[in-house]
C-alpha positions as CSV (number, residue, x, y, z in Angstrom):
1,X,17.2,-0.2,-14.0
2,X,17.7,2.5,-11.2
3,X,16.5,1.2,-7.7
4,X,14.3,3.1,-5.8
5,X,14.6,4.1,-1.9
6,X,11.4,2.1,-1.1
7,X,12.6,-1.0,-3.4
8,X,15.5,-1.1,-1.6
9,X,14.2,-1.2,1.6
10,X,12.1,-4.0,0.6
11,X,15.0,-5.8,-0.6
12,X,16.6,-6.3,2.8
13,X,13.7,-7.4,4.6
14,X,11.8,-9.8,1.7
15,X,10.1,-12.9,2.7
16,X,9.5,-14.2,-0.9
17,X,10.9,-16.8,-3.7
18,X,10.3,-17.6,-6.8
19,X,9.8,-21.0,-8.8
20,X,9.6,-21.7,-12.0
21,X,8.0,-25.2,-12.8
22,X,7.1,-25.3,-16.6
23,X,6.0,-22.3,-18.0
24,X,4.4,-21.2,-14.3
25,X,5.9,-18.8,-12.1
26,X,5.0,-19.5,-8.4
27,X,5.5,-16.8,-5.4
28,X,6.6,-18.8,-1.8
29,X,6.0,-16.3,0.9
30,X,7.7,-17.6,4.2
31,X,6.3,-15.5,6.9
32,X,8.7,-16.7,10.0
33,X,11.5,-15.7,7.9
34,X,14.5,-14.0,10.2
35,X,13.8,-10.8,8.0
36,X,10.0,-10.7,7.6
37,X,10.0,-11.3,11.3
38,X,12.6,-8.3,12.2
39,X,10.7,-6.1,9.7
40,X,7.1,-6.4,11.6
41,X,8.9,-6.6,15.1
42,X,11.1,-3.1,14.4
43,X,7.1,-1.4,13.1
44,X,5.2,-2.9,15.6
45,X,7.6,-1.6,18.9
46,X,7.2,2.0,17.1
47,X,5.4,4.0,19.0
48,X,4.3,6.1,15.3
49,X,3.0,2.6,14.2
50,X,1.6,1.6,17.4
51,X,-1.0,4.3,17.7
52,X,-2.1,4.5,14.0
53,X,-2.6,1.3,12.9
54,X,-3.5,-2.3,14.7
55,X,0.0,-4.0,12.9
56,X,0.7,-7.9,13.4
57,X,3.7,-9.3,14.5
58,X,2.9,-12.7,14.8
59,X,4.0,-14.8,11.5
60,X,1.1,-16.9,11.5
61,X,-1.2,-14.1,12.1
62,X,0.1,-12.2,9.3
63,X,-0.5,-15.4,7.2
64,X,-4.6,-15.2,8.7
65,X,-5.0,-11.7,7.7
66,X,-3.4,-12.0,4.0
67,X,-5.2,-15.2,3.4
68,X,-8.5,-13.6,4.8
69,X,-8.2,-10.7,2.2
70,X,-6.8,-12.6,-1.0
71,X,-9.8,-15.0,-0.5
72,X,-13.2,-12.9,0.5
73,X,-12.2,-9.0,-0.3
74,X,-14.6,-8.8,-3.0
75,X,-14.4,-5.8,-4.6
76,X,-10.7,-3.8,-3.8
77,X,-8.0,-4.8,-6.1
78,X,-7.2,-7.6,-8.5
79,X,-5.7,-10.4,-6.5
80,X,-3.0,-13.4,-7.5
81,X,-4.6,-16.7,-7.1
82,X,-3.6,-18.4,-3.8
83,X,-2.0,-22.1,-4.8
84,X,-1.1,-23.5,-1.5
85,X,-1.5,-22.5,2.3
86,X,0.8,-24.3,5.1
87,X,-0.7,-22.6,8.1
88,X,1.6,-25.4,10.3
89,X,4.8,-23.5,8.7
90,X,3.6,-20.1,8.3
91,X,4.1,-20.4,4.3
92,X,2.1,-19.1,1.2
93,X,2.2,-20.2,-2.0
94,X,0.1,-18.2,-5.0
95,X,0.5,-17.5,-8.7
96,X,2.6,-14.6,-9.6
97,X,2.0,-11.6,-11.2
98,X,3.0,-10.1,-14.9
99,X,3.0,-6.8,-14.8
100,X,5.3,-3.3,-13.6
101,X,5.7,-2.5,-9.7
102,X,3.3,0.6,-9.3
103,X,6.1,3.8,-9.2
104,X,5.8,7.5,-9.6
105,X,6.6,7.1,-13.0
106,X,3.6,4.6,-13.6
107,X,1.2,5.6,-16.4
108,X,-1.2,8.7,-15.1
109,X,-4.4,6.1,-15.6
110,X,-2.7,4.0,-12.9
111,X,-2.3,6.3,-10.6
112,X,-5.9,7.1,-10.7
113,X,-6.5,3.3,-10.6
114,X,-5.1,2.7,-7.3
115,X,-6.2,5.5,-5.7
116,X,-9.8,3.9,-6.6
117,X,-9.1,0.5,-5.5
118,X,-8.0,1.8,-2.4
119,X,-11.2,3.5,-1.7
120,X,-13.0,0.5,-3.2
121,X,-10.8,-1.5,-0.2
122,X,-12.2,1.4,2.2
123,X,-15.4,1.4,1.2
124,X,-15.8,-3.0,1.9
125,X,-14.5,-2.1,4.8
126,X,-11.1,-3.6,4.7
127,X,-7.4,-1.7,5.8
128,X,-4.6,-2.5,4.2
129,X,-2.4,-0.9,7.2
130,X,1.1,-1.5,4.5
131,X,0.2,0.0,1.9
132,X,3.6,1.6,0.0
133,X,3.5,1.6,-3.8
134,X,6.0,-1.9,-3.9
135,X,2.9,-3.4,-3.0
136,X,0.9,-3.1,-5.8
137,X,1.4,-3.9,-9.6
138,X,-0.5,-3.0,-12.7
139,X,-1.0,-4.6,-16.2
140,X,-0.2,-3.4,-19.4
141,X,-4.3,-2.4,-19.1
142,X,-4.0,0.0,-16.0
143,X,-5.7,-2.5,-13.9
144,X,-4.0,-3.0,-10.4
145,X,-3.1,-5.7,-8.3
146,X,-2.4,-6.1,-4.6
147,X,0.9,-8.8,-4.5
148,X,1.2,-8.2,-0.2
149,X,-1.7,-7.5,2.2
150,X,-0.8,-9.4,5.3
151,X,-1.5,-6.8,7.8
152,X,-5.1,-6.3,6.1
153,X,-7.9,-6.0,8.1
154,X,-11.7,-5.5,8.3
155,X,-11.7,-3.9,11.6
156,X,-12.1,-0.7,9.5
157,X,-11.9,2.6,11.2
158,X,-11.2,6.5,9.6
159,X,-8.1,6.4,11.0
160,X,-7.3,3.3,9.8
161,X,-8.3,4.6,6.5
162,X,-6.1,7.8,6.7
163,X,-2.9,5.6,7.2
164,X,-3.4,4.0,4.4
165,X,-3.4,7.4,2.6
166,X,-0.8,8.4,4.3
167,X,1.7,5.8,3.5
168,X,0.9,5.5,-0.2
169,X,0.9,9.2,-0.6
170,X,4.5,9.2,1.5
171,X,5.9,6.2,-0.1
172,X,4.8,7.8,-3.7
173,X,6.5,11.1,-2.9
174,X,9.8,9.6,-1.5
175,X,10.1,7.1,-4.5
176,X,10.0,10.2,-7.0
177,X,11.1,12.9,-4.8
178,X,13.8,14.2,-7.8
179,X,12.0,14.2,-10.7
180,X,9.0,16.0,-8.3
181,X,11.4,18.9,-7.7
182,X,12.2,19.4,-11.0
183,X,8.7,19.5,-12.5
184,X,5.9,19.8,-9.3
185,X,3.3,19.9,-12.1
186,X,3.9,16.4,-12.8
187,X,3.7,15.7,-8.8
188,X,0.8,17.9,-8.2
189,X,-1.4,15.7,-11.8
190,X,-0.2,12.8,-9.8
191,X,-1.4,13.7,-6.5
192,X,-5.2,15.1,-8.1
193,X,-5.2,11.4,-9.9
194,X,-4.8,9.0,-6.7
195,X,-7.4,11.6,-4.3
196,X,-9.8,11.9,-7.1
197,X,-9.4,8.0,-7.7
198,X,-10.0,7.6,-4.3
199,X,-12.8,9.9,-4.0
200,X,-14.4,7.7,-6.7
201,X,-14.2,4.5,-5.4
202,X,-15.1,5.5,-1.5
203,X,-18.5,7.0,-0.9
204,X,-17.0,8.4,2.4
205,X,-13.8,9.7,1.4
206,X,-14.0,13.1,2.4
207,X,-14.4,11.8,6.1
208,X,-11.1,10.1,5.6
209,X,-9.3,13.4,4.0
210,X,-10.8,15.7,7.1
211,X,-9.4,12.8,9.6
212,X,-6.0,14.0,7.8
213,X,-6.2,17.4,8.3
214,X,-7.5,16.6,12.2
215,X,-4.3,18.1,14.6
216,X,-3.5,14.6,15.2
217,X,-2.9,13.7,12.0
218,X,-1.4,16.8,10.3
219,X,1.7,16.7,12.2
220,X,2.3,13.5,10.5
221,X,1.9,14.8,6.1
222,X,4.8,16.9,8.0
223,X,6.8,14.2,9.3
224,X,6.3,11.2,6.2
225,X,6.5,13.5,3.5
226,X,9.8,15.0,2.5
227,X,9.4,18.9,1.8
228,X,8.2,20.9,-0.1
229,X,5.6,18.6,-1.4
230,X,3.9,17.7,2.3
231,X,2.5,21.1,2.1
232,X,1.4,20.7,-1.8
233,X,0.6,17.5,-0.4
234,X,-1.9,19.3,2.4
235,X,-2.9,21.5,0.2
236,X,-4.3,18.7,-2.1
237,X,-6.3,17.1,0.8
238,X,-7.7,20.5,1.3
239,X,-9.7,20.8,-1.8
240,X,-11.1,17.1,-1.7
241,X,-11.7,17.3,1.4
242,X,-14.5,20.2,0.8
């Protein structure tokens, strides 16, 4: 299987093992890990991440907020059952699973279905603040999971909300930024199915997608999403946000 940019990346700073014990695959998140820690310390001294969204650094903190959201986000994403939690150590422990790490190349229904959630996650009144595509899976069913929300918060604001756009919408782009260029159709149906998902699932989307095109956030479709496709991108956001 050909690795993705964003997988990649993910790779070198994971916090997570698995266990196998009988037929049950477990998930052991360790959020002091030397990586995990680097990873959050490198975003949260950026001066990009420090003005757009209220990131954690803190290792047990991180643990608080993903613990918070698996356990009382109601209605935004399927979530893995939580197993253990070692607040003394900083460690999670929570089923794991089945399913295919949310891509480009995921099924069009999908795409559709996580734009959704995400407004569904918006509308509660929850931020996800990470939200590239490696952290979310779907079923063979379309339906998606959320496998890594430890910078989720309920201190919901617009802008908050227009990150979160921002980075799915960038991470999505960048993971299939070749096959884009040789058919934009494809890019464009996928772009329509995650706003109009999103649109769906958040009553006050269109606040959201007008906080995008605002002069403060413009500059930054420019910045996290490789050309040609931050202007198709722009575009996009133009017509939902009417």
């Amino acid at each position: 299987m050909k690795t993705s940019l964003i997988s990649f990346l993910d790779e070198l700073s994971r916090q997570t093992e698995y266990y196998i014990v009988g037929d049950k695959i477990y998930v052991v998140k360790k959020y002091a890990s030397e990586l995990g820690v680097l990873k959050w310390f490198l975003i949260t001294t950026s001066n990009l991440a420090v003005r757009k969204y209220p990131f954690e650094q803190d290792p047990f903190e991180r643990l608080k907020r993903e613990v918070g959201f698996l356990q009382y986000s109601e209605k935004c994403f399927n979530k893995p059952k939580v197993i253990l939690v070692d607040f003394s150590s900083s460690v999670l422990i929570r089923e794991f699973v089945k399913g295919e790490t949310y891509s480009y190349n995921a099924p069009r229904a999908a795409h559709y279905n996580v734009g959704r959630e995400l407004g569904n996650c918006h509308e509660e009144g929850w931020a996800l603040g990470d939200s590239k595509i490696t952290n979310f899976v779907y079923t063979t069913d379309n339906s998606i999971y959320i496998i890594d929300a430890e910078q989720a918060t309920m201190n919901y604001s617009d802008e908050y909300a227009a990150w979160d756009l921002l980075v799915l919408a960038s991470t999505l782009t960048v993971d299939g930024y070749w096959r884009a260029i040789y058919n934009k159709e494809i890019y464009e149906e996928i772009v329509e199915g995650v706003l109009s998902g999103y649109c769906d699932g958040y009553a006050s989307a269109k606040r959201v997608l007008k906080r995008l095109l605002s002069p403060e956030y413009r500059p930054l479709i420019y910045l996290l999403i490789p050309f040609p496709f931050n202007y198709v991108f722009t575009k996009k956001i133009e017509k939902y946000a009417e």
